[in-house]
Structures are given as structure tokens and as C-alpha cells.
N, C-alpha and C positions, 0 to 999 in steps of 0.2 A: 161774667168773667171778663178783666178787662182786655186791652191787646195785648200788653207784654207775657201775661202772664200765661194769655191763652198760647202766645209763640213756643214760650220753655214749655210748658207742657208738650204738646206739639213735637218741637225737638226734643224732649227726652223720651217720647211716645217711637219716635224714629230709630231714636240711638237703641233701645233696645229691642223693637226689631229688626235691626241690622246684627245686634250682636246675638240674638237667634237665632239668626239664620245662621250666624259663622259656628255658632257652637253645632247647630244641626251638621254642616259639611262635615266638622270637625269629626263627628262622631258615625257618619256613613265611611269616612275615608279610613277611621280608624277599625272601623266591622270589617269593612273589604279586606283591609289588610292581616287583621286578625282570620278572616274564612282563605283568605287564600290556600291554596292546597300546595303539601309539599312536593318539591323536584319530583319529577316520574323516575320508578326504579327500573332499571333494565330492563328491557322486556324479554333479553335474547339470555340474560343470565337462567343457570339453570341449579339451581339449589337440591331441589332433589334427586339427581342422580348420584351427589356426592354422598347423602345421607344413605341411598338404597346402596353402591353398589363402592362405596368408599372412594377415597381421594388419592388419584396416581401423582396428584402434584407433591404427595407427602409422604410418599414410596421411601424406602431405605431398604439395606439389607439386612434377608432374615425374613422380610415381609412374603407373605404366599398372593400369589397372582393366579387368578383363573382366565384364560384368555380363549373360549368359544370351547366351554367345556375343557381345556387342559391345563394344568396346576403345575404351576410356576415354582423355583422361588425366587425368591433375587438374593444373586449369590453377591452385587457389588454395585455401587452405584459412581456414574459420573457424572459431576456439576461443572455447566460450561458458559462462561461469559465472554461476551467482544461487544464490547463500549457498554449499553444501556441492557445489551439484552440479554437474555440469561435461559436455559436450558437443560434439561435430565437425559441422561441415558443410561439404563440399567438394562444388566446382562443376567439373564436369566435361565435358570437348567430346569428341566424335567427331571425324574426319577431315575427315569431310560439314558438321562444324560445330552440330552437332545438342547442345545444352546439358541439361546435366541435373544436379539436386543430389544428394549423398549425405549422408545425416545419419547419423550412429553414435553409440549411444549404450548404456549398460549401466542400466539399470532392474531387475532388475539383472545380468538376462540380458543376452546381447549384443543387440541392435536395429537391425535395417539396412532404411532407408526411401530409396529414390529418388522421387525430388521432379520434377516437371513443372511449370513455370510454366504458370497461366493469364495473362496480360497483358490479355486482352481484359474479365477478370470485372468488374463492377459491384458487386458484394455487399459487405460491409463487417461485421467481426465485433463480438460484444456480446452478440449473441443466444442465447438457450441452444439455439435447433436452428435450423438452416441448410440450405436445400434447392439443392443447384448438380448441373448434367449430369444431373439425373433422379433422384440420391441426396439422401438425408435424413440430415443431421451430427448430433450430438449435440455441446456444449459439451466440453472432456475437461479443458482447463488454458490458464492465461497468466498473464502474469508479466511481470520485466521483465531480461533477462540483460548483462552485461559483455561484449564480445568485440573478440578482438587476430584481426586476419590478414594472410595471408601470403601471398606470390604474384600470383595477377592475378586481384581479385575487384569489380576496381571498387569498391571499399569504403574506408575511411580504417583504418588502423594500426591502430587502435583507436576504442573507443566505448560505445553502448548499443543496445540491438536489445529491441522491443515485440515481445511476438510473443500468439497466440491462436489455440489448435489444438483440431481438432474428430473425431469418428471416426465414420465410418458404421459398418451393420452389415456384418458380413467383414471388418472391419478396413480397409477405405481411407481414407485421411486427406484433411484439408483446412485448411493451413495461413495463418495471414496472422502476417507479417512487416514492421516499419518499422524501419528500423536510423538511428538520430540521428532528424533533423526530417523524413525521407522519410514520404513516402506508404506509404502498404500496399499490400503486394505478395503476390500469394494463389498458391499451389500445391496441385497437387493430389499424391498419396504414393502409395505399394504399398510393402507391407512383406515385405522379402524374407527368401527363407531365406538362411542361412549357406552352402548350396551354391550359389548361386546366383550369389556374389563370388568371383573369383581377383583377387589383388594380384600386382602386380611391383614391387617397390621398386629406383626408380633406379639405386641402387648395387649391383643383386645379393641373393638370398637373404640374402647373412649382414647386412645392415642390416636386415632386418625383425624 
């Protein structure tokens, strides 16, 4: 073989092991990317409590509530937004007639507080610590929200609602609320666990 010929051989012996090698890259980078695994899914989300014990974020009125063994209904519900964020509060009777609120809210975990009217309180909020029933509040938030409802809440269609909320220590609350030109109206909260609610939605499982 002479020289020139043995050179091209040579060089074309190179050129396609260079363009081996690139197809080899080619097709490690392209498996990599094909085995990639996808986005991790929540770890804190919680799927099956909503299947077991139904979904308070999809409450209306009508809906039956069992709250630590006692059976709700929801006679009315309110939807309440200020800027991005948004929130429920449904007013709830026993049998006996015994009224009680539920607030639900994602913060952005889920947040489930039952509400006790006091009617009798005095107290009036503003202050950064508030002392009622022998507990000591701490200031936490207030604002001013939008809210439509539904049902039988004693309330107009819509509106605006003042509200200024406070927390002791363990977590119990202490609420005050003026919805339009009303006075303020103060409750007291416990915050429940997630097991704590079973829903029955009016229509059967599959509306929930």
C-alpha cells in the first residue's frame, strides 16, 4: 500500500472513530435523560384522608358533619377572599340546636377550627394581647375580606366582613368578626385534627 493511500485509509479509519464515539455520547445522554425520574410528589400531601373521611374543602349546605362523634349539619356556608387568598366558614346546628362554626382553610396545610360563640363578651379587639376565660391572646392577623354566602346564615348574599384574630398558647383562638356595618362578634376556636371531621355530602360519596 503506497503512502497516500495508506494516509486516506488512516484518516477515514479516525473519522469514523470519532464519529463513534459521538454517536456513543449521543445515546448515553439521550438514556440519561430518557431514565430520568420524575418531579418528587409531595411528601406532606395527604390523599387519603379525603377518600376515608370526605373533603371539608367541598362542604356546602345540606352537607352532614360529624365532629368527635356529634352530627352536624351545615345549615349555610361563607366564602371569603382579601387579595390572593381565600377561605370557608360554615355555620353548623345539631338536632338539639346547639350552633357551631367551622372555618377551613389551607395555609397551607389543611386548617380545621370549630368556632364557639361568646355573645356575652365585652372585650373588643386592637390590642396586641387580649386576656378572655383566663387565657392570654396574642395579636396573629386582621384585615379586611369579601364574602358571598349561601344557605341560611343570616347574612346578605354578599358583602365585606372586618375580622381580627388572636392565638393563645396551644393554639386556641379568639376571634372577632363585623360583617357590613354590624358590631363585632367574638368567638372562641380549637383547632382540629383532620381525624377528627367525617363529611357526608348530600348527594352521596361521588359529589365529594
Amino acid at each position: 500500500m503506497n503512502g497516500p493511500v495508506a494516509y486516506l485509509v488512516t484518516a477515514l479509519g479516525c473519522l469514523i472513530g470519532v464519529a463513534g464515539v459521538v454517536v456513543a455520547v449521543v445515546a448515553v445522554r439521550k438514556g440519561r435523560k430518557a431514565a430520568r425520574p420524575a418531579a418528587p410528589a409531595d411528601p406532606f400531601r395527604d390523599t387519603d384522608s379525603d377518600a376515608l373521611h370526605g373533603d371539608p374543602r367541598r362542604l356546602k349546605p345540606g352537607d352532614i358533619v360529624e365532629i368527635r362523634r356529634v352530627s352536624y349539619v351545615v345549615r349555610g356556608s361563607v366564602h371569603l377572599s382579601e387579595g390572593g387568598w381565600s377561605w370557608a366558614e360554615h355555620l353548623l346546628d345539631t338536632v338539639e340546636g346547639d350552633k357551631r362554626w367551622l372555618s377551613v382553610e389551607e395555609d397551607p396545610d389543611l386548617e380545621l377550627v370549630l368556632w364557639t360563640a361568646e355573645p356575652a363578651a365585652t372585650i373588643t379587639p386592637g390590642a396586641s394581647t387580649l386576656d378572655f376565660a383566663g387565657r392570654h391572646y396574642a395579636a396573629e392577623e386582621s384585615g379586611q375580606a369579601r364574602f358571598t354566602a349561601t344557605g341560611s346564615t343570616g347574612l346578605d348574599p354578599s358583602g365585606t366582613l372586618r375580622y381580627h384574630d388572636y392565638r393563645a398558647q396551644g393554639g386556641e383562638r379568639l376571634s372577632f368578626e363585623a360583617y357590613g356595618q354590624a358590631g363585632w362578634e367574638v368567638a372562641r376556636g380549637e383547632q382540629l385534627h383532620r381525624a377528627d371531621v367525617m363529611v357526608y355530602p348530600q348527594a352521596g360519596p361521588e359529589a365529594s
